[in-house]
N, C-alpha and C positions, 0 to 999 in steps of 0.2 A: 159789631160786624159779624155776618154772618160766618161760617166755617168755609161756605162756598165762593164769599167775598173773598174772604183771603187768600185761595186757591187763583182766584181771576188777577187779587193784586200780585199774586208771586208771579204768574204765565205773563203780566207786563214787564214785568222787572229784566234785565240784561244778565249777562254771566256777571259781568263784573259790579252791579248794582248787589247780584246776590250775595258774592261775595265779599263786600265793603261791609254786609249785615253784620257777619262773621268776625268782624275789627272791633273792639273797646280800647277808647282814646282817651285819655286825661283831659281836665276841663281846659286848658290853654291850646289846646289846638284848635277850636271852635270857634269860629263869628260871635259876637254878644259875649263871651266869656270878659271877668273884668282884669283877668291873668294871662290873655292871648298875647301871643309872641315873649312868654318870659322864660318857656323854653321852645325858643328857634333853633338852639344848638340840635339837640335830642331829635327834633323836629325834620329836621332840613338831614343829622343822620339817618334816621328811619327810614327817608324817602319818600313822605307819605306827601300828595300830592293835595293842592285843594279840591279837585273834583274826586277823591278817595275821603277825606272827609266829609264831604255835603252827600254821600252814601252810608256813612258809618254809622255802624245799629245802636250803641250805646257811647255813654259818655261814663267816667271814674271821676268820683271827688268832687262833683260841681255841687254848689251849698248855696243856699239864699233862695228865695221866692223870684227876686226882683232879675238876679242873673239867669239862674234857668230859666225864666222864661223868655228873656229875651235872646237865651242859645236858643232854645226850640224853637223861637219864632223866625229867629235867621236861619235855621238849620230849615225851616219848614219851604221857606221861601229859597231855598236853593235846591230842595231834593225834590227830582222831576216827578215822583208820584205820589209826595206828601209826606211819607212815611214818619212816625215820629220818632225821638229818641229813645232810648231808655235811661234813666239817671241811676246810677249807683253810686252807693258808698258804706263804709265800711266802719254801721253805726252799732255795735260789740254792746258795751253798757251803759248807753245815755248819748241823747245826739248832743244838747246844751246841757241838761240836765242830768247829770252824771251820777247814776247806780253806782255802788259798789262793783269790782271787778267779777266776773262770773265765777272765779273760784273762790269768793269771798259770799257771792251769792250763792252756792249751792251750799255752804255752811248752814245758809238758815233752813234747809229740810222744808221751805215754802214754796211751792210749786203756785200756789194762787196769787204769790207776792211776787213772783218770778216772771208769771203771765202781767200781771199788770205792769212792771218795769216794762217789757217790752213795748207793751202796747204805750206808755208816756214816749217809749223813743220811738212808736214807729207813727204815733200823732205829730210830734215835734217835727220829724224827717220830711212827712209828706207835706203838709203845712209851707215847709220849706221848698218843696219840687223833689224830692227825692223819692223814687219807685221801689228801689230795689235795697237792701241791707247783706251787708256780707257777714254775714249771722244766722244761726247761732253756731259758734264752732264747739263740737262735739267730741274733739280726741280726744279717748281715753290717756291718762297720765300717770305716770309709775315713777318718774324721776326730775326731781325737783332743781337739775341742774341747767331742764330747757326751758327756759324764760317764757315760754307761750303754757307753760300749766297758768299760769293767772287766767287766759281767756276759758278754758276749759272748766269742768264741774268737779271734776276729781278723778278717783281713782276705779269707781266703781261701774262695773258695763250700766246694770238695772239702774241704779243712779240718774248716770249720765241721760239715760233715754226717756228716764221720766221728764227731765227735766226740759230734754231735745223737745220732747211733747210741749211742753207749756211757754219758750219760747216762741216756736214757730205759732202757736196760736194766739199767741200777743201780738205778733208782728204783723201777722196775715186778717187777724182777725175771723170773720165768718164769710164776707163776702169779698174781694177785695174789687169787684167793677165797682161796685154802688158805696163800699166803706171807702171815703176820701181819707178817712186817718189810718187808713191802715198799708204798709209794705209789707212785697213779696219778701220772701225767706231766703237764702243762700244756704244750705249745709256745708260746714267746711269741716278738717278739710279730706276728701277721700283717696285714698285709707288709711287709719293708723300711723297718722304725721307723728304722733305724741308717743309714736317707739322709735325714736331715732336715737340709735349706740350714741353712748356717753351723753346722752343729754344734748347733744350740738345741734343746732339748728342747720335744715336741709340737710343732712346726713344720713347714710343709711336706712333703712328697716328693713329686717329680714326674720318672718316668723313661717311656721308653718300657716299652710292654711286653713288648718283644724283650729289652729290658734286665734286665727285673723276672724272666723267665724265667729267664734264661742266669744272674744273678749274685745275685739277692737270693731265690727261690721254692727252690732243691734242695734247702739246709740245714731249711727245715722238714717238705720233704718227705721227707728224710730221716729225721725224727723220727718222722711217722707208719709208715711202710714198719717203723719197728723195734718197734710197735703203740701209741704214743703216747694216751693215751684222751683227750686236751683241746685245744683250740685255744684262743688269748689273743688277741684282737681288741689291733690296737697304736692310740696316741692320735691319731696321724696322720690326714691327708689322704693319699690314696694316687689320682697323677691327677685332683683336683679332688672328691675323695669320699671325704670320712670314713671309714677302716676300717670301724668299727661299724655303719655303715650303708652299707656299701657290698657290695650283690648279685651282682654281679659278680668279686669275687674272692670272696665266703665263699657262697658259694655254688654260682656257675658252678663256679670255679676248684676250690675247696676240697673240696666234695659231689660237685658231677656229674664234674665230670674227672678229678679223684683218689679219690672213693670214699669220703671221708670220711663216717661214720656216728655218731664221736662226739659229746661234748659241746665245744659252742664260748660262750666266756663271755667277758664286755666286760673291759673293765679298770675301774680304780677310775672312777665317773660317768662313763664314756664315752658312755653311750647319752643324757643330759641333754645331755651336749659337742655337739651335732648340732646343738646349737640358737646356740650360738655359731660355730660351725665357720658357721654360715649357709645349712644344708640342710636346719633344720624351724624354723619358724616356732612353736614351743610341743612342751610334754611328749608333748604328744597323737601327734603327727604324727613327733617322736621315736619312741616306740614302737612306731609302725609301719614306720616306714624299719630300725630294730634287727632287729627282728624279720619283716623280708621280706628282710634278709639271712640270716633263719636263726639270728643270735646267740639261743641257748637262757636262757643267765643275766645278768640285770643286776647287777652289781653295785652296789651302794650309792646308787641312785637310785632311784624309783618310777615308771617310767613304765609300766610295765606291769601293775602293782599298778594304776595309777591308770587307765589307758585302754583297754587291751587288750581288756575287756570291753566297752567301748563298742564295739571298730573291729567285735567279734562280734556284738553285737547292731544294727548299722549293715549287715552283710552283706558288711563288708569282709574282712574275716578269718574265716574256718571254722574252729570249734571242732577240726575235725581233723587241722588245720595246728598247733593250740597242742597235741595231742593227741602229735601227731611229737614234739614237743620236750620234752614231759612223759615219753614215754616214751625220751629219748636218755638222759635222766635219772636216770629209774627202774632202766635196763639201767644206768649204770653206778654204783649204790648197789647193785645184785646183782651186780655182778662182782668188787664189793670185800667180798658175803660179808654186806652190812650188814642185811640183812635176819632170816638167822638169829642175826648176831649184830652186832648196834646199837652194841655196846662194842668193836669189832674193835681189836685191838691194844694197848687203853690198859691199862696194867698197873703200881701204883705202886713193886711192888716190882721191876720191871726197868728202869726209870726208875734206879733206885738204881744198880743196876749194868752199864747198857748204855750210859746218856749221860755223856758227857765219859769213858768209861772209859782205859785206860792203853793198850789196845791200838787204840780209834783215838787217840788223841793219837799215837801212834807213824806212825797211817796219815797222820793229817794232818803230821806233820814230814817224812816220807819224801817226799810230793806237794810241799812246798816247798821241799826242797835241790832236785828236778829242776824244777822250776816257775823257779826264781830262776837269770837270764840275764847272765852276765862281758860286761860290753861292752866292757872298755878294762881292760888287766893291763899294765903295763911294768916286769916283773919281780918287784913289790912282793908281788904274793901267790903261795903263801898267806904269813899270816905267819907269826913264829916265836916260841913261848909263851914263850924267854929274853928274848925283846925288851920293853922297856917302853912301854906302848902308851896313847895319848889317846881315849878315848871320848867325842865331841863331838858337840852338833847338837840338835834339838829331836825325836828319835826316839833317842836315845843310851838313855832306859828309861822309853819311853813304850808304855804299852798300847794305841795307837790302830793295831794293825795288822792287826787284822781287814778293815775294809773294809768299805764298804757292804752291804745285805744279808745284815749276819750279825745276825740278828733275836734269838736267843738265848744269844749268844755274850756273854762277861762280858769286857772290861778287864782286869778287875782277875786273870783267871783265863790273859789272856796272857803269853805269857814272852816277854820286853823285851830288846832285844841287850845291854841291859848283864848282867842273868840270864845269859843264853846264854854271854857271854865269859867269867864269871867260873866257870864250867865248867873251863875249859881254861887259866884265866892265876891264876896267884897275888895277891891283892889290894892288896899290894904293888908289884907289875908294873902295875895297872891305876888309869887316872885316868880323871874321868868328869868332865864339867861340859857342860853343857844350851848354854850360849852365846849363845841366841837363842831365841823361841817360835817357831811354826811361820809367824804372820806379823807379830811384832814384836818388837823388840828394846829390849834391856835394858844400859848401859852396863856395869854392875857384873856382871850375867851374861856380856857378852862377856871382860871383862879376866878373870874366872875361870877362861875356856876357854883363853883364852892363855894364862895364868899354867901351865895343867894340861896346855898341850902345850908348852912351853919345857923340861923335862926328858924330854917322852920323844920315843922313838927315831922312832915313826910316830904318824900320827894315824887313825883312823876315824871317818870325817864322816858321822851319819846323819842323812840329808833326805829332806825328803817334803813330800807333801800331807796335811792332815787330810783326812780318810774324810769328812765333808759335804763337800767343796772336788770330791768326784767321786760318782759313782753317778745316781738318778734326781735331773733338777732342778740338778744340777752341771753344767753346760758353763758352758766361760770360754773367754775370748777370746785372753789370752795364756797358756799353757801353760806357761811356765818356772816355775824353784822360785820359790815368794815370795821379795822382795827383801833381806828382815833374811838369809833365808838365802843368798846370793848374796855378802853383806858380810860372812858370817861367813868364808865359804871364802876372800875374798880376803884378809880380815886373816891368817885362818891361813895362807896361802899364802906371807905377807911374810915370816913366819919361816924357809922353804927347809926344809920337814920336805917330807916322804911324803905324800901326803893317799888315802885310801882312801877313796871315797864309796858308802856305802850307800844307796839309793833306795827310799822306801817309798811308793807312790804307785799311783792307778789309772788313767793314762793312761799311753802314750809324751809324752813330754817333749821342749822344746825345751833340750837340754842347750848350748847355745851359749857358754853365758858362764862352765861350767867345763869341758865336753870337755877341751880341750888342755891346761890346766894340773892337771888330776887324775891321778895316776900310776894310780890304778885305779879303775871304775865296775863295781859289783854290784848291779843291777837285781834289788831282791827283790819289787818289788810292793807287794800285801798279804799277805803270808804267812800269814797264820790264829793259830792258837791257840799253834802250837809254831815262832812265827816266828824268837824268840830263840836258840832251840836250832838252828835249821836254819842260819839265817844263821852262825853263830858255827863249826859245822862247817865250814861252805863257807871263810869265811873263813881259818882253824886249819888248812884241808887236809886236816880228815878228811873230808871228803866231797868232792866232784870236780863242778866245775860242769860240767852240760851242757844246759842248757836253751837255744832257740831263740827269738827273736822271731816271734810271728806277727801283728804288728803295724808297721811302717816307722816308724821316727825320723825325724820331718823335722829337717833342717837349722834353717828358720827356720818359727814358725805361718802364714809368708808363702805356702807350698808347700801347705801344706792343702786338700783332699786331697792326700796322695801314697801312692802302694800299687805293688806290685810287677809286677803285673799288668798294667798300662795298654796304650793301642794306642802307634804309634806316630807318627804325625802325617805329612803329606805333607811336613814341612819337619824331619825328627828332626835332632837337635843333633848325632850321630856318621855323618850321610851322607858317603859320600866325595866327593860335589862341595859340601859344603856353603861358602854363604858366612858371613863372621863374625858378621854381625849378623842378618839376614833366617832363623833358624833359631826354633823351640820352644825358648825355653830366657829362663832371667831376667838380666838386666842384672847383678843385688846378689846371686846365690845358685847355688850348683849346683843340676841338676834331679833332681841325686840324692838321696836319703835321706842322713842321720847315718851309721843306722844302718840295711842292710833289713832286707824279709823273711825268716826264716830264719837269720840271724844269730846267734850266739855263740860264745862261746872256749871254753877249756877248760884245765884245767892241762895237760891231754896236750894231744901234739900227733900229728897225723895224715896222710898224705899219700894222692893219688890217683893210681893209676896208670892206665894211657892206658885208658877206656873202650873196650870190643868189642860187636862184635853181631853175631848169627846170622844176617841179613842185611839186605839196604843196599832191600830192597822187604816190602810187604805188603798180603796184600789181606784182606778179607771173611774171619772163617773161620780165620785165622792169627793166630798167636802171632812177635812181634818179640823176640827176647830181651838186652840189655843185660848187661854186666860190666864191675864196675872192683873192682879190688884195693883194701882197703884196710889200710894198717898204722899203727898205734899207733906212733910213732918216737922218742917218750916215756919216763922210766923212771917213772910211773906208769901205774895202771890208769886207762882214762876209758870214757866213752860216747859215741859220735857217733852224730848223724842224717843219714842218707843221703837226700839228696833227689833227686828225681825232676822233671822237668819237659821242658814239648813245648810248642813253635811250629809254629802254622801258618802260611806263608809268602803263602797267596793263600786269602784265602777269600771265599764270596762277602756278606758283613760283614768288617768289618775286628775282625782276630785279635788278641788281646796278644801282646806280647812274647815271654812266659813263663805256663803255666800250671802249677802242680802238680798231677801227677796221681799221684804215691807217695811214699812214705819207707819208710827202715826203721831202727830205732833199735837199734845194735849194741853189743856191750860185749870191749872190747881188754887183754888184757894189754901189759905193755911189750914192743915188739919183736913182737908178735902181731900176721899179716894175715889177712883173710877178705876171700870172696867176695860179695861183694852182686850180686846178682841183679833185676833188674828187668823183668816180664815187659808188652809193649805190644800193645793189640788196636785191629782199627777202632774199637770199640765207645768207647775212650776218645778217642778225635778227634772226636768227632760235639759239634754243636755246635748254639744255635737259630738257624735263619736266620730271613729279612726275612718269610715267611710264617708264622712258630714253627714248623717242620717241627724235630725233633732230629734231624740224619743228619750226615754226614761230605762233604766232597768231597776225591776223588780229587789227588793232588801232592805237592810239596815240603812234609817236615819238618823238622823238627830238635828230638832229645832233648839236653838238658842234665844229669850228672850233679855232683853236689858239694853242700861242704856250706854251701850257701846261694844263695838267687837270683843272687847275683851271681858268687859264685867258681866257675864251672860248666865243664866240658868238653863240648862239641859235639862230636855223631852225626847227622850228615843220614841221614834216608831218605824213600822217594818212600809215597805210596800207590797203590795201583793199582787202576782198576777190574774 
């Protein structure tokens, strides 16, 4: 449809047809839905009326080819000028086919593995009838006590944005009228959800705006730059102002400064939240603060169903301000093609053979052997399939490894590490006892696990968190593994076996209380669908761990935040006149991580040789060029990730440490070196100063190469004006 079409269908449309646009409704409130009338309570309170939904612009949650189509088709046959739905929902790491969680995916430093995930969930989704995905969320993360760093990438802005990049281009694909397997994009969620004090979900954030710039704003701008069509208003207060209704970032920021023209939608009741948040005194006046920030869609609240038409007929609001937003709408229901065709993508006999198929189940396994990070190996792995081995722990063949956010993803259809081992080990070789649940214990469960590691050679310990214990609504206070499992490791410990600890979980962890005494830590996360099979390779040595941290381990949750990144304080703990006590630093803890950024092992081993550079200045306009050698000194094959980073020495804000501003993810035969290359421009030194001006000033650098923030080699150079 034309640009000019849609102008003619809006001039048809009523005030109240327009404003029904502005509604997103759950699948149960729809004709055809196979869940309608299951909630009539929530329903009949909302007030929403049937001739308010046979106007309503989109629909949350609806799943299946055969059900959406038969809502669109009832929806289509009751709305007086056709208009289609929109279907969203909120497909994070895998619609059936279940990725690893995104902060388990950005361990693997695969931005082209990253793009293909997407694009398996955004085939599987559309296949299904789904348009829209509430994806990819981009908050930056610093404290491992809010249960949504699992959906997030980590901790680093450059990071997070590469990455923002390569989802939305898996999702979107290139074209999305004429690509049927590909969904629009959502960015969530904006601004800086993932600085909420203490780690609590929906709670404060309040940074400067120098701050919000430089560290929390690139990654989503990075989303849209790679054409992103959606914006996710986050639950927060952002500086004393509700996202949702906050003008100044969705609007100034978001439209005028960056040029945003898509659709921007609230999150679940967000725009109702304004009234406890305590910036509108009733629905009313909600409605209006939502939407004078511009937010186009409510979801699952009626405030603008209920008012909006008043604040127009009061002279507050111009029919052609609501007019804007009907049509961000309308453009993006024709850019997904929905117009010619209402049914885009839902097809039940590719359903059959697109979702859950064999060849992504292979793409989701491949994404979690690199995804899953070696924290601690002293010698024990891999193992060895003559050896008689204890499969123990409350994740030893548990289906809970998906992880929050896997909305369509079955239990019962994941493969369990005890699956995965009995691949590779005879069943005879392999013992298996549970020992404890994930946070209680059971006497007679425990003497079985012991009983079942007293004859073998090693034990594999799998612990975790339950998938509710993280994700939205999951932040906790202490971080370590629950306690029954903390008892289990030490009773097994008493017997002087091996203990190999698998980690299934959605945060970094305060590993304290088995660090030292575990011979080895394999940090799988949430692996997804084909967790068993992936882990059980890693483990076995047929596949070669190479995954990174991009999230810091703190020592203790005492340290929280801790990140890689930080300044450095006028009293730093490694000054060379420093005194003992009068430093930044804590009494009970190092100020370092466990574990940092960028961190992992690998069965190979790798060495750096002395970094070079093209030369020791640069100005405007030039290219700095970096080399370091690097060789495999291993007799296996591996992969490493070459990292990159730059300090600035004087600036006029105080600099971190360490920034990342590259990597390159290489792959080594035994005894094979290569060249890595690292190319630096001003462009990458510029930074926001005290005005938000983004530029550079002229001085002392220093690039760090290696492979992680802390093991680095230093190259000073000047910049020059």
């Amino acid at each position: 449809m034309k640009e000019e079409e849609l102008y003619q269908l809006l001039n048809k449309m009523t005030l109240d047809e327009k404003i029904a646009q502005l509604m997103q409704l759950a699948t149960p409130f729809f004709k055809g839905s196979s869940t309608r009338g299951h909630i009539t309570g929530p329903m009949k309170e909302m007030g929403v009326s049937e001739s308010v939904i046979e106007h309503t612009g989109s629909v949350l949650g609806a799943s299946g080819a055969r059900e959406i189509k038969a809502i669109q088709h009832r929806h289509l046959e009751d709305n007086r000028l056709g208009i289609p739905l929109l279907m969203m929902s909120d497909i994070v790491h895998g619609f059936k086919t279940i990725f690893p969680v995104p902060l388990a995916i950005g361990c693997s430093w695969d931005l082209d593995l990253a793009r293909q995930s997407a694009e398996v969930a955004a085939k599987e989704a559309a296949v299904s009838g789904i348009h829209v995905t509430f994806a990819p969320m981009v908050d930056l993360v610093r404290d491992p006590r809010w249960g949504r760093v699992m959906e997030s990438t980590g901790e680093d802005p450059y990071l997070n944005g590469e990455f923002a990049r390569a989802f939305v281009q898996g999702f979107q694909g290139e074209d999305l009228a004429n690509d049927m397997y590909s969904v629009a994009a959502c960015v969530k969620h904006f601004a800086a959800y993932g600085a909420v004090e203490g780690g609590r979900d929906y709670n404060t954030v309040d940074l400067s705006e120098r701050h919000l710039r430089e560290y929390y704003l690139p990654a989503y701008k990075s989303a849209l730059e790679a054409g992103c069509e959606m914006v996710m208003t986050a639950f927060t207060t952002i500086n004393g102002v509700p996202a949702t209704g906050n003008r100044t970032l969705m609007n100034d920021v978001l439209r005028q400064e960056w040029g945003f023209e898509g659709v921007i939608i609230s999150d679940w009741g967000a725009v109702k939240e304004l009234i406890p948040h305590g910036v509108a005194q009733d629905l009313k006046e909600a409605a209006l603060k939502a939407f004078r920030a511009t937010v186009d869609i409510e979801m699952m609240t009626t405030a603008y169903i209920d008012h909006l038409k008043e604040w127009v007929d009061e002279g507050v609001v111009a029919e052609g301000e609501i007019d804007q937003a009907v049509m961000r709408i309308l453009r993006l229901k024709n850019k997904l093609g929905l117009f010619e065709n209402p049914y885009r993508g839902a097809d039940e006999q590719l359903e059959e053979t697109v979702v859950f198929s064999p060849s992504h189940r292979q793409m989701a396994k491949a994404l979690a052997v690199k995804s899953c990070v070696l924290l601690k190996n002293d010698g024990v792995l891999p193992l060895d399939q003559e050896q008689h081995l204890a499969l123990i722990g409350p994740f030893a063949d548990n289906g809970d490894v998906l992880g929050p956010w896997s909305w369509q993803g079955s239990k019962m259809d994941a493969v369990t590490l005890r699956q995965g081992l009995a691949s590779h080990i005879s069943e005879e070789r392999l013992s298996v006892a549970k020992g404890c649940g994930i946070q209680s214990v059971n006497e007679a469960e425990m003497m079985a696990a012991l009983q079942a590691a007293q004859t073998a050679d090693r034990i594999v310990l799998a612990l975790g968190e339950a998938s509710e214990m993280s994700g939205e609504a999951g932040s906790r206070t202490a971080i370590k593994l629950p306690k029954p499992q903390i008892e289990l490791f030490k009773r097994l410990k008493a017997l002087n076996k091996e203990i190999v600890v698998v980690l299934f979980n959605g945060r970094p962890l305060d590993l304290s209380d088995i660090v030292d005494e575990a011979d080895a830590i394999l940090e799988a996360w949430y692996p997804g669908s084909e967790a068993g099979s992936a882990v059980a390779d890693l483990l076995m040595g047929q596949e070669n761990p190479s995954g990174k941290l991009t999230m810091s381990f703190p020592q203790t949750v005492g340290q929280v935040p801790v990140y890689y990144n930080h300044f450095n304080t006028g009293r730093p703990l490694n000054a060379p006149d420093a005194q003992e006590r009068y430093v930044s630093h804590y009494l009970d803890s190092p100020n370092d991580p466990l574990f940092p950024f960028g961190y992992g092992l690998s069965y190979s081993t790798f060495t750096y040789a002395q970094v070079t550079s093209t030369a020791s200045t640069i100005k405007k306009g030039e290219t700095l060029t970096l080399t370091v050698e690097v060789t495999n000194t291993s007799d296996r094959p591996g992969e490493e990730i070459v990292q990159l980073y730059i300090r600035d020495h004087v600036g006029e804000v105080v600099r971190p440490l360490k920034e990342l501003k590259g990597f390159k993810r290489i792959s080594l035969q035994p005894g094979e070196s290569c060249q890595v290359q690292f190319d630096i421009k001003e462009e990458q030194l510029r930074y926001t100063h005290a005005d938000l001006q983004w530029k550079s000033d002229p001085g002392a650098f220093t690039a760090y190469v290696g492979p992680n923030s802390e093991h680095v080699t230093a190259v000073p150079f000047q910049l020059m004006d």
